[in-house]
mmJSON file of the N, C-alpha and C atoms, coordinates in Angstrom:
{"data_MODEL":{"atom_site":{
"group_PDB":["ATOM","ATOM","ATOM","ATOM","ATOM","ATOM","ATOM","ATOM","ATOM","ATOM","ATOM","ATOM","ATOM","ATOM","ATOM","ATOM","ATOM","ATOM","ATOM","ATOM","ATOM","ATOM","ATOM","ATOM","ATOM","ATOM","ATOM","ATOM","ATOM","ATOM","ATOM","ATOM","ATOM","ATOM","ATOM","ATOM","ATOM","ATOM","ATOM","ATOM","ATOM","ATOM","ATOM","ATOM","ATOM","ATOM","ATOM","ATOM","ATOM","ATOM","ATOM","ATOM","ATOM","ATOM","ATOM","ATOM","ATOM","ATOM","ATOM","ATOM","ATOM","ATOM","ATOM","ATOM","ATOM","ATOM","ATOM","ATOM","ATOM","ATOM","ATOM","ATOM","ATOM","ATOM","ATOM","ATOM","ATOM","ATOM","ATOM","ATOM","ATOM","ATOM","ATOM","ATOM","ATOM","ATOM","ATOM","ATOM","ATOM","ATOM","ATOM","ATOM","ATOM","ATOM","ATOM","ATOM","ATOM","ATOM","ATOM","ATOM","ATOM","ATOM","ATOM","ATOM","ATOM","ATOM","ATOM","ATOM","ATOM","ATOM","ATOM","ATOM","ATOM","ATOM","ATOM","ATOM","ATOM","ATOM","ATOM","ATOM","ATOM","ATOM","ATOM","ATOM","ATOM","ATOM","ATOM","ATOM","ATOM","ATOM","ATOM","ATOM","ATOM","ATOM","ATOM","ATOM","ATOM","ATOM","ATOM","ATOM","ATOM","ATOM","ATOM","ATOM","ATOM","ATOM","ATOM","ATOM","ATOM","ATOM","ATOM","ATOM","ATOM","ATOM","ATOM","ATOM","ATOM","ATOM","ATOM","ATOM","ATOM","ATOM","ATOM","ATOM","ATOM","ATOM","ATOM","ATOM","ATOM","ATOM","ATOM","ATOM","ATOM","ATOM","ATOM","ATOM","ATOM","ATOM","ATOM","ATOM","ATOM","ATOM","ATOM","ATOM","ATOM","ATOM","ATOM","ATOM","ATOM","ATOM","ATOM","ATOM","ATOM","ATOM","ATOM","ATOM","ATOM","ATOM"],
"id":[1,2,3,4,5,6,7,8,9,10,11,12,13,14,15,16,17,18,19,20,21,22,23,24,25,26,27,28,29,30,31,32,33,34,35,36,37,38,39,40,41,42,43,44,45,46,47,48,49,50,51,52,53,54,55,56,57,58,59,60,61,62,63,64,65,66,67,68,69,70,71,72,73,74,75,76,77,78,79,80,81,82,83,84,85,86,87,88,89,90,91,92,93,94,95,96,97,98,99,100,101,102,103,104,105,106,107,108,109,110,111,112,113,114,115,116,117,118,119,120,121,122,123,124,125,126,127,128,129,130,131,132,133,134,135,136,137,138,139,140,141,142,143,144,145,146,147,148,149,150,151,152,153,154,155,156,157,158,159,160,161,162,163,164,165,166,167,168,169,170,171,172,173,174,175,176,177,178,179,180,181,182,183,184,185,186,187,188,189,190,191,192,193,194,195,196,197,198],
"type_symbol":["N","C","C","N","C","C","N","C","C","N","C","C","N","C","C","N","C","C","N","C","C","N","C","C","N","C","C","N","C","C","N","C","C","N","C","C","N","C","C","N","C","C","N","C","C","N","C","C","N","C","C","N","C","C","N","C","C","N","C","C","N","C","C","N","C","C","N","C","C","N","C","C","N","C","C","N","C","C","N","C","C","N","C","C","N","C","C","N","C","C","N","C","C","N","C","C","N","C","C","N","C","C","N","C","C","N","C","C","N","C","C","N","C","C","N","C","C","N","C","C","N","C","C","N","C","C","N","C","C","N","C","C","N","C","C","N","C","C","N","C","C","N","C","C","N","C","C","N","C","C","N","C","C","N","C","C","N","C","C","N","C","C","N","C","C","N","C","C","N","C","C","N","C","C","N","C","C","N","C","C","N","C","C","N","C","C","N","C","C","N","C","C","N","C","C","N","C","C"],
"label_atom_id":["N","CA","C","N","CA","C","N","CA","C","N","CA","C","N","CA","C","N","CA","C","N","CA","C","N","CA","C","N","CA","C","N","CA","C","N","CA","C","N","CA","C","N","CA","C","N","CA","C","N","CA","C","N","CA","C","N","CA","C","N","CA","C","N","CA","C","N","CA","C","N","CA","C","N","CA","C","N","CA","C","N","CA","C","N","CA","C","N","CA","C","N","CA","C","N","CA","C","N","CA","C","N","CA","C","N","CA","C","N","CA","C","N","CA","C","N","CA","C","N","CA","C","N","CA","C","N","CA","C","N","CA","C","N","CA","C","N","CA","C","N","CA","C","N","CA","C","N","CA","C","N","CA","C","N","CA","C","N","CA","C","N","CA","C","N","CA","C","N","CA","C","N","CA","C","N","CA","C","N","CA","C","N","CA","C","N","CA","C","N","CA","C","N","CA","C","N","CA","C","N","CA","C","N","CA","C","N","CA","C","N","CA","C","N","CA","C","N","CA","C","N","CA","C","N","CA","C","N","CA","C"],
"label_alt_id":[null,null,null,null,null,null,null,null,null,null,null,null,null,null,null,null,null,null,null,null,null,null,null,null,null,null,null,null,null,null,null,null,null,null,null,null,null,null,null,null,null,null,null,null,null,null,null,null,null,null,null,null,null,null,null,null,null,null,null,null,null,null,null,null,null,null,null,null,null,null,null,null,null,null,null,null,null,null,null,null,null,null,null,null,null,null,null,null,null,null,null,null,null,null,null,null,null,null,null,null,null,null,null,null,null,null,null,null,null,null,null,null,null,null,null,null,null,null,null,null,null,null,null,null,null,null,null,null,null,null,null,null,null,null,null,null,null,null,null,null,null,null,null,null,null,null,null,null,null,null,null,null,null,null,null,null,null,null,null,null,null,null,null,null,null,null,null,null,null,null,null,null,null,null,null,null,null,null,null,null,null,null,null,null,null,null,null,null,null,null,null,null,null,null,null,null,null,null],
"label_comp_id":["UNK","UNK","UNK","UNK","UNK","UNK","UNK","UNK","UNK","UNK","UNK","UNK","UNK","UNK","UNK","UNK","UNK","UNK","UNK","UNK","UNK","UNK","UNK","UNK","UNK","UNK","UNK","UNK","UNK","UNK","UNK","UNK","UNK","UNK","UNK","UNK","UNK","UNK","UNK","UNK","UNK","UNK","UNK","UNK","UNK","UNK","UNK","UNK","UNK","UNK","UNK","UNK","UNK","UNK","UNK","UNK","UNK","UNK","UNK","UNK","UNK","UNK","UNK","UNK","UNK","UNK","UNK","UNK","UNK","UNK","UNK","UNK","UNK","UNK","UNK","UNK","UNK","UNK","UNK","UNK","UNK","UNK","UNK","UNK","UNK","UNK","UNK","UNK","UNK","UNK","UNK","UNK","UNK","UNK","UNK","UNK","UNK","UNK","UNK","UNK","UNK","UNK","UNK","UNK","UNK","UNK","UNK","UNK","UNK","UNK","UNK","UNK","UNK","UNK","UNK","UNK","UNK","UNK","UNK","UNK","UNK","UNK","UNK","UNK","UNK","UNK","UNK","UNK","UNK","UNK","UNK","UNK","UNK","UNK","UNK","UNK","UNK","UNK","UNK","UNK","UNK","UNK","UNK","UNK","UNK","UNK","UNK","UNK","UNK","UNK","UNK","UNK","UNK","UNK","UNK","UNK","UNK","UNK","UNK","UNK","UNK","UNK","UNK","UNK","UNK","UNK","UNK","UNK","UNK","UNK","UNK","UNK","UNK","UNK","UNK","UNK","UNK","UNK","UNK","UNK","UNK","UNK","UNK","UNK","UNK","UNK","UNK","UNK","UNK","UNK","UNK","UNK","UNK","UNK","UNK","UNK","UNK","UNK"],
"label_asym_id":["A","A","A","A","A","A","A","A","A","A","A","A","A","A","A","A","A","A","A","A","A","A","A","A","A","A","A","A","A","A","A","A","A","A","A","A","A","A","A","A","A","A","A","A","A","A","A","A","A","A","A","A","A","A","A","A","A","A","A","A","A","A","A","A","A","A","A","A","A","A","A","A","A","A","A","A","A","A","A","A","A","A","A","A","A","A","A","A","A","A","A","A","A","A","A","A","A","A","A","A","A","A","A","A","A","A","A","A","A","A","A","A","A","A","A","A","A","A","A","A","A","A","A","A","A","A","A","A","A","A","A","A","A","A","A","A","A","A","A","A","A","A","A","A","A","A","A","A","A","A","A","A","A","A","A","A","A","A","A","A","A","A","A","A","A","A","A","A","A","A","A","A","A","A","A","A","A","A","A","A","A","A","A","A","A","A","A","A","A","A","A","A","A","A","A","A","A","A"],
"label_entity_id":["1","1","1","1","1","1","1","1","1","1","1","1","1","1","1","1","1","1","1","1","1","1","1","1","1","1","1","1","1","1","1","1","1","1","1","1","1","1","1","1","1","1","1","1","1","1","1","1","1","1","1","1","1","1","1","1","1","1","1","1","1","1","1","1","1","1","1","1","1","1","1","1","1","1","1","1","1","1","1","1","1","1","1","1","1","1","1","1","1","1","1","1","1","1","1","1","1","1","1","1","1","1","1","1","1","1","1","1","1","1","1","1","1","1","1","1","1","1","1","1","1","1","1","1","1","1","1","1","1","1","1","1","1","1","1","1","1","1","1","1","1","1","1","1","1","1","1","1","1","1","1","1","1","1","1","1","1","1","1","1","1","1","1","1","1","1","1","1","1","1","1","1","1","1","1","1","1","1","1","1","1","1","1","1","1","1","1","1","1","1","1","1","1","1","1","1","1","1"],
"label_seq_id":[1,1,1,2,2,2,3,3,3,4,4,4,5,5,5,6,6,6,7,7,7,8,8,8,9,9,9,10,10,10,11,11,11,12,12,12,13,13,13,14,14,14,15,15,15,16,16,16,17,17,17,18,18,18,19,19,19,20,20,20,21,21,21,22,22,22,23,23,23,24,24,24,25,25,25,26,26,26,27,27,27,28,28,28,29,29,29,30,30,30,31,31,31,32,32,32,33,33,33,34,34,34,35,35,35,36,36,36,37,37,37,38,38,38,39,39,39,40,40,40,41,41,41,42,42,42,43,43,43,44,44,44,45,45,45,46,46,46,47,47,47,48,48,48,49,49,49,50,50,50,51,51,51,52,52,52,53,53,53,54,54,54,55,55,55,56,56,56,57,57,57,58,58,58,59,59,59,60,60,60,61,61,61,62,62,62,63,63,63,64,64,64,65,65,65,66,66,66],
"pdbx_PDB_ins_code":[null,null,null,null,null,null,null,null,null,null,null,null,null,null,null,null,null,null,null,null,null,null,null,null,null,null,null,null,null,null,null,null,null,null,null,null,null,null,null,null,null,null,null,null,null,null,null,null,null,null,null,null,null,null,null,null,null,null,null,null,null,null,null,null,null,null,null,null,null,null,null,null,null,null,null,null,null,null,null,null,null,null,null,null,null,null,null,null,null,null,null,null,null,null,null,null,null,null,null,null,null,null,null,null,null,null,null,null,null,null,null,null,null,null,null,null,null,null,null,null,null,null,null,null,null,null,null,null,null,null,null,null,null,null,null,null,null,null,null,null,null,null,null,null,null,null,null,null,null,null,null,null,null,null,null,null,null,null,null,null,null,null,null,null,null,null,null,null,null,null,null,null,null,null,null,null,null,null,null,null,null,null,null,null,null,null,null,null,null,null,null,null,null,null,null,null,null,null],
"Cartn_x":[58.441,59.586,60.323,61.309,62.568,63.042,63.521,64.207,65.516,65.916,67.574,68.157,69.15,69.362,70.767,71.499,72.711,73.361,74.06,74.501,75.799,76.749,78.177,78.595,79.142,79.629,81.196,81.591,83.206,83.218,84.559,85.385,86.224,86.342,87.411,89.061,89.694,91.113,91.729,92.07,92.478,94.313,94.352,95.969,96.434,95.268,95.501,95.496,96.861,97.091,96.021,95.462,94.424,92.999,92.861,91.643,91.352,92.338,92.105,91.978,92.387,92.948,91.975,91.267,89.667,88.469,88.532,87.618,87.801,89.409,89.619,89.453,89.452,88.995,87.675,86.774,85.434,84.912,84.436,83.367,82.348,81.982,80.955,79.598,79.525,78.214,77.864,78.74,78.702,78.231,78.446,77.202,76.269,76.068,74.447,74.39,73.234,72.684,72.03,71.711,70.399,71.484,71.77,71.763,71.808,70.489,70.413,70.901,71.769,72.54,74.305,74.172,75.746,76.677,76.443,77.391,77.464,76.667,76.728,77.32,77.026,78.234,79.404,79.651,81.56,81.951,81.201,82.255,81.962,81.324,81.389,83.029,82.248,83.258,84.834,85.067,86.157,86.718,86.144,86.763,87.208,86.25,86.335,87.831,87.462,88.914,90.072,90.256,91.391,91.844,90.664,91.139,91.545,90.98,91.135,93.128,93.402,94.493,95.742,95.363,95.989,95.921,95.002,95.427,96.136,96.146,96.486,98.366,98.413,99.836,100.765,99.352,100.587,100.323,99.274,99.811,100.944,101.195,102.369,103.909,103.407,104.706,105.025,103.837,104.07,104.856,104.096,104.711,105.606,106.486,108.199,108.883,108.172,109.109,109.424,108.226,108.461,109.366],
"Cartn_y":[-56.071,-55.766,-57.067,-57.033,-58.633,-58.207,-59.483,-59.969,-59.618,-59.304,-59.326,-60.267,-61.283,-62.788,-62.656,-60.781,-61.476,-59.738,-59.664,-58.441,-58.306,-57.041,-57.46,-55.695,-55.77,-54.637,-54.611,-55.265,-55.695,-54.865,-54.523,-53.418,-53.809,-54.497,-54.847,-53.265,-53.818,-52.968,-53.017,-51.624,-51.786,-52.111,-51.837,-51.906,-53.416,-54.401,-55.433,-56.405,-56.856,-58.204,-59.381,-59.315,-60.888,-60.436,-59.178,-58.967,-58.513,-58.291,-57.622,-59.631,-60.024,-61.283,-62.087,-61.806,-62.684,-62.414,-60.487,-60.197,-60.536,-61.002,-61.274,-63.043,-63.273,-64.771,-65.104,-64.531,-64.779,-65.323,-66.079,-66.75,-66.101,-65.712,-65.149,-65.2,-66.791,-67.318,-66.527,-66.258,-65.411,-63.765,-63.495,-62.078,-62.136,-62.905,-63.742,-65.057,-65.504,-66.866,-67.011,-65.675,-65.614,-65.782,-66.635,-66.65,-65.942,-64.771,-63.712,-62.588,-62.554,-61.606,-62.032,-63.042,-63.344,-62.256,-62.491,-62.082,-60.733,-59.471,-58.531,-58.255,-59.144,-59.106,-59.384,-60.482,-60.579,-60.166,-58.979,-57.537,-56.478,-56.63,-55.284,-55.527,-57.2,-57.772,-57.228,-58.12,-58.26,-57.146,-55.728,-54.38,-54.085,-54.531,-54.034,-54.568,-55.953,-56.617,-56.585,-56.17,-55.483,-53.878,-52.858,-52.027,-51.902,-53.23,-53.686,-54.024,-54.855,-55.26,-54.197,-53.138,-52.0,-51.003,-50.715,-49.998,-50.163,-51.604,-52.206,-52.305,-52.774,-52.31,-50.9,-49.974,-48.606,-48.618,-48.758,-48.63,-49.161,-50.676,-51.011,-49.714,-49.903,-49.192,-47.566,-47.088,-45.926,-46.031,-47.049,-47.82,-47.764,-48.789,-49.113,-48.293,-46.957,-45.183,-44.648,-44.704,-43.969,-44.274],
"Cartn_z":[23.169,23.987,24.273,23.89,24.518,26.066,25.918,26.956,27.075,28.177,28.384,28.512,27.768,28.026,28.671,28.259,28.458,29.204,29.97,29.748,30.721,30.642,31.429,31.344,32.066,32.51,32.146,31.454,31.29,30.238,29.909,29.282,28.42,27.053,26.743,26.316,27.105,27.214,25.362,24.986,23.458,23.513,24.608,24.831,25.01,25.924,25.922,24.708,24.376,23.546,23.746,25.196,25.29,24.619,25.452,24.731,23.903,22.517,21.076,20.537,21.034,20.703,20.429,21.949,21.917,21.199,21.075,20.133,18.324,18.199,16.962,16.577,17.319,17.52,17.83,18.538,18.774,17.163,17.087,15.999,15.179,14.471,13.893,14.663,14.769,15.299,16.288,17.522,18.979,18.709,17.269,17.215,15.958,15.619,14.894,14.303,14.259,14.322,13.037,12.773,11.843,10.515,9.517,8.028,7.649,7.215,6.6,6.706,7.726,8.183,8.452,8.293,8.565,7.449,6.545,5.777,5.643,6.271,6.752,7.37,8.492,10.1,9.82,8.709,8.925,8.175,7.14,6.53,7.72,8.231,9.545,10.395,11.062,11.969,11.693,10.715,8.848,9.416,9.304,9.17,11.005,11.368,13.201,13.538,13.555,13.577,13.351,12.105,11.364,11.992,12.354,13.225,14.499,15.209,16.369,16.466,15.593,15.319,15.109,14.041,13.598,14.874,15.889,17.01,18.022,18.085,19.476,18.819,18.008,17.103,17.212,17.034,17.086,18.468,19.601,21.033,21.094,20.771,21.331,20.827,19.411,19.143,19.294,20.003,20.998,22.595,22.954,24.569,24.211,23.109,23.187,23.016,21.981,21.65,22.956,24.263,25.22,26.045],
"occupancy":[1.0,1.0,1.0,1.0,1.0,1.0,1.0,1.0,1.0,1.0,1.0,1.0,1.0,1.0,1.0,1.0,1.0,1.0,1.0,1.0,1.0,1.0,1.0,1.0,1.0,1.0,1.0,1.0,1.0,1.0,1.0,1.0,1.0,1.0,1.0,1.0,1.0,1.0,1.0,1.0,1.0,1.0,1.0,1.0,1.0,1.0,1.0,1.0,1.0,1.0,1.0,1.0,1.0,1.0,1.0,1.0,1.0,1.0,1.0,1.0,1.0,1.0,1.0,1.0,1.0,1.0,1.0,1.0,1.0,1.0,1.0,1.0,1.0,1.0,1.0,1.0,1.0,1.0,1.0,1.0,1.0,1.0,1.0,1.0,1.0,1.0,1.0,1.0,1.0,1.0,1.0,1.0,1.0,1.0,1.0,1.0,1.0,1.0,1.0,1.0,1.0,1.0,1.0,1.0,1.0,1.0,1.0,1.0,1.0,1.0,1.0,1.0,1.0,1.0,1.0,1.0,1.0,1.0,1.0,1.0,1.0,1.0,1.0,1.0,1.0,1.0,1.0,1.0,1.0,1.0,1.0,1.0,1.0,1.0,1.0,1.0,1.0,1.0,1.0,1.0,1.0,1.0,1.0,1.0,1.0,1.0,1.0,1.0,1.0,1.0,1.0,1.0,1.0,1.0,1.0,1.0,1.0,1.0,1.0,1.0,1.0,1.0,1.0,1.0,1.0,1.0,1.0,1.0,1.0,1.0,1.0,1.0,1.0,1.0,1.0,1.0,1.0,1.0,1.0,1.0,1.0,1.0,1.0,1.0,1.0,1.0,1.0,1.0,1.0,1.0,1.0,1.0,1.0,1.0,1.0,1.0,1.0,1.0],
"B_iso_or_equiv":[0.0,0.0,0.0,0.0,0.0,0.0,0.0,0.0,0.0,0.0,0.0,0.0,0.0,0.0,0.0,0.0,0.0,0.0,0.0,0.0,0.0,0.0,0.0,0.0,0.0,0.0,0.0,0.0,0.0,0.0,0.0,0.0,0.0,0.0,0.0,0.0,0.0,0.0,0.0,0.0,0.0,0.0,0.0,0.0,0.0,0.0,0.0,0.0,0.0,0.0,0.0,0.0,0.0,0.0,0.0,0.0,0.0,0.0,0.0,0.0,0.0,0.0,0.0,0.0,0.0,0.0,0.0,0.0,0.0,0.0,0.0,0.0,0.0,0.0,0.0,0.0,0.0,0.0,0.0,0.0,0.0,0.0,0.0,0.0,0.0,0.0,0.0,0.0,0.0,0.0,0.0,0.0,0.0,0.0,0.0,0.0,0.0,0.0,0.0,0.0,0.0,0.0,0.0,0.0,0.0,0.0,0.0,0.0,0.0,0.0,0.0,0.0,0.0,0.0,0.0,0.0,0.0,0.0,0.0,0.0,0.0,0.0,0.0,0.0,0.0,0.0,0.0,0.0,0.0,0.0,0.0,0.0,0.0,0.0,0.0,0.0,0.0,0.0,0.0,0.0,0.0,0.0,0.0,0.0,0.0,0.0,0.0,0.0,0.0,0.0,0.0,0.0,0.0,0.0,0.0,0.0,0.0,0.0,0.0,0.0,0.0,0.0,0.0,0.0,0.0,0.0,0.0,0.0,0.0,0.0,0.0,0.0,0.0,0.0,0.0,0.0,0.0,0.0,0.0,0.0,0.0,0.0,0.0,0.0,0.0,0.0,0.0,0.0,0.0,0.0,0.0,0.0,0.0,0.0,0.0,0.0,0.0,0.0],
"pdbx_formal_charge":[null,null,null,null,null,null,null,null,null,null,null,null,null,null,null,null,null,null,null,null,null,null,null,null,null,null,null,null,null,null,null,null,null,null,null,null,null,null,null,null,null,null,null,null,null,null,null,null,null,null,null,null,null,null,null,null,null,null,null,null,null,null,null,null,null,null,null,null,null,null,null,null,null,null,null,null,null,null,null,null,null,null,null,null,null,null,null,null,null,null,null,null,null,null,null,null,null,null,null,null,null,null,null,null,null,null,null,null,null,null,null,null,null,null,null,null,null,null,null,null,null,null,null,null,null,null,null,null,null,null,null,null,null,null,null,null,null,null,null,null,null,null,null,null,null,null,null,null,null,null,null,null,null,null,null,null,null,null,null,null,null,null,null,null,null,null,null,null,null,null,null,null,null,null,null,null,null,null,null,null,null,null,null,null,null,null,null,null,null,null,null,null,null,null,null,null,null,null],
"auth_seq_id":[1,1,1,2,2,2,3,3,3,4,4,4,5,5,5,6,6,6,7,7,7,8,8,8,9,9,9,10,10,10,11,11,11,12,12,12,13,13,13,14,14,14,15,15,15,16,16,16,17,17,17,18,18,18,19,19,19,20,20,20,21,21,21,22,22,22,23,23,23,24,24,24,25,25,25,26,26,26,27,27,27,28,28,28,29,29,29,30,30,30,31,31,31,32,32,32,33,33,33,34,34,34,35,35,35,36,36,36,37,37,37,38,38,38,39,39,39,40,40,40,41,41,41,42,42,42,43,43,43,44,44,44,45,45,45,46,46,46,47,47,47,48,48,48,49,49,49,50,50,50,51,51,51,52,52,52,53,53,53,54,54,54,55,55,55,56,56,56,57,57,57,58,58,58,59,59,59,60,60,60,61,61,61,62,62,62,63,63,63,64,64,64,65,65,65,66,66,66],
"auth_comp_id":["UNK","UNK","UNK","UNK","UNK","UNK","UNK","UNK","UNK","UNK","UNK","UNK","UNK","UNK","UNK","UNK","UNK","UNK","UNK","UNK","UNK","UNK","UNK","UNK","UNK","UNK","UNK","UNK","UNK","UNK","UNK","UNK","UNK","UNK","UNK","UNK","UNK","UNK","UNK","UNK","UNK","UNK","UNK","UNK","UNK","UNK","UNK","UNK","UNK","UNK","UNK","UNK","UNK","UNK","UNK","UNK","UNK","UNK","UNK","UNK","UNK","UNK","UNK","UNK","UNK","UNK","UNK","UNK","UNK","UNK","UNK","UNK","UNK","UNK","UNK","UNK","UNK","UNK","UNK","UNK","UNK","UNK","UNK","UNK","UNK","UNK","UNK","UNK","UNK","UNK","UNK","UNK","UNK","UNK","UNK","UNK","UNK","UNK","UNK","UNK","UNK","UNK","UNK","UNK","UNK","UNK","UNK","UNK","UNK","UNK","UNK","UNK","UNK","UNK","UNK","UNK","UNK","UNK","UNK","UNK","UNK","UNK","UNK","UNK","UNK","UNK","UNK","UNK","UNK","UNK","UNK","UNK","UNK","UNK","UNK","UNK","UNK","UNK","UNK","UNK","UNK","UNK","UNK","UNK","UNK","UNK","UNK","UNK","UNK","UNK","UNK","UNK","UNK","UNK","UNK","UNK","UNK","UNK","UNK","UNK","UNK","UNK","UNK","UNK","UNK","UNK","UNK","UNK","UNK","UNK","UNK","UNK","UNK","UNK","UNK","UNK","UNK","UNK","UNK","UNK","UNK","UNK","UNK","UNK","UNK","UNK","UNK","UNK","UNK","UNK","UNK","UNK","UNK","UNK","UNK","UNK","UNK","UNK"],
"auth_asym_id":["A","A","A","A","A","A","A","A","A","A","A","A","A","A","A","A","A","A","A","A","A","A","A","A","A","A","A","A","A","A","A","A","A","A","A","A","A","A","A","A","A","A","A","A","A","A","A","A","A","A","A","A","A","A","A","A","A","A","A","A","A","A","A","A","A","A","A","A","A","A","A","A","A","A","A","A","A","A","A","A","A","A","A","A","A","A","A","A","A","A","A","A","A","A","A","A","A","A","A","A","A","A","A","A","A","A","A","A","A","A","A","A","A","A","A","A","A","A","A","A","A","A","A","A","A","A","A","A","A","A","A","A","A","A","A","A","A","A","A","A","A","A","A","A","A","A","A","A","A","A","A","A","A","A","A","A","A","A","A","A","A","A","A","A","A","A","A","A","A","A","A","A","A","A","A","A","A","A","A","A","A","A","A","A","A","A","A","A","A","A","A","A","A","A","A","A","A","A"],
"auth_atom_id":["N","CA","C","N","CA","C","N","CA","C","N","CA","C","N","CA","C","N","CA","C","N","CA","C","N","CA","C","N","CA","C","N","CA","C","N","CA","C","N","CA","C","N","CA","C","N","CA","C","N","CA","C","N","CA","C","N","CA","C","N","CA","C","N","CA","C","N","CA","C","N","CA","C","N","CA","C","N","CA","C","N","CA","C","N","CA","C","N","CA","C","N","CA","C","N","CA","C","N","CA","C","N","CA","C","N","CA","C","N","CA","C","N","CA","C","N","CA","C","N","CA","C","N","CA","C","N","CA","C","N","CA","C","N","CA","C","N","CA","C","N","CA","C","N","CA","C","N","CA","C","N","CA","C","N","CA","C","N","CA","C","N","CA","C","N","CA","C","N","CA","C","N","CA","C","N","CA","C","N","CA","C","N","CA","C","N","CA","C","N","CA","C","N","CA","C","N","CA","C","N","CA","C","N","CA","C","N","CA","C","N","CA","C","N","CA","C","N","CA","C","N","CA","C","N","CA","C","N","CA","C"],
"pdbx_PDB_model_num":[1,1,1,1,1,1,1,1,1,1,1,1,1,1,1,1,1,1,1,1,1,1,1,1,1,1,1,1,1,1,1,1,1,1,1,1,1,1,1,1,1,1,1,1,1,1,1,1,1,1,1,1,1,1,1,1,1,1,1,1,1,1,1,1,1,1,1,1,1,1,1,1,1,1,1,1,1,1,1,1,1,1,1,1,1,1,1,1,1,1,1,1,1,1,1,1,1,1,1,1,1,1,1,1,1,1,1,1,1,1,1,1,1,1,1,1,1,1,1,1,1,1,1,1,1,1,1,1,1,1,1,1,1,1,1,1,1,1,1,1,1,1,1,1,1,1,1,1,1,1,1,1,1,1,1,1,1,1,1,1,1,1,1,1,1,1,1,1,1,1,1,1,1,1,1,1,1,1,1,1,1,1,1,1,1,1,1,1,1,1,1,1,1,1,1,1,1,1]
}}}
């Protein structure tokens, strides 16, 4: 059984520009360490990101229609 080293109750907002921003900027390193897995994670990431980007886009360009 592990340890809990880290944990947060925070919400990132999809509407918010800062925080699509930060999750598209966060580093690889900040969700694994391990080598053998990196390159797993940043075609996962790769794709997350890119949808992250593409939603927060048509929000906006729903906001500005209304």
């Amino acid at each position: 059984m592990g340890e809990t080293l880290f944990t947060s109750t925070y919400t990132p907002d999809p509407k918010s520009a800062l925080d699509v921003l930060a999750f598209v900027l966060t580093p690889l390193e900040a969700f694994t360490t391990d080598p053998d897995e990196a390159e797993a994670v940043a075609e996962i990431l790769g794709a997350a990101k890119a949808e992250a980007i593409e939603r927060w886009q048509a929000m906006r360009s729903e906001a500005t229609r209304d």
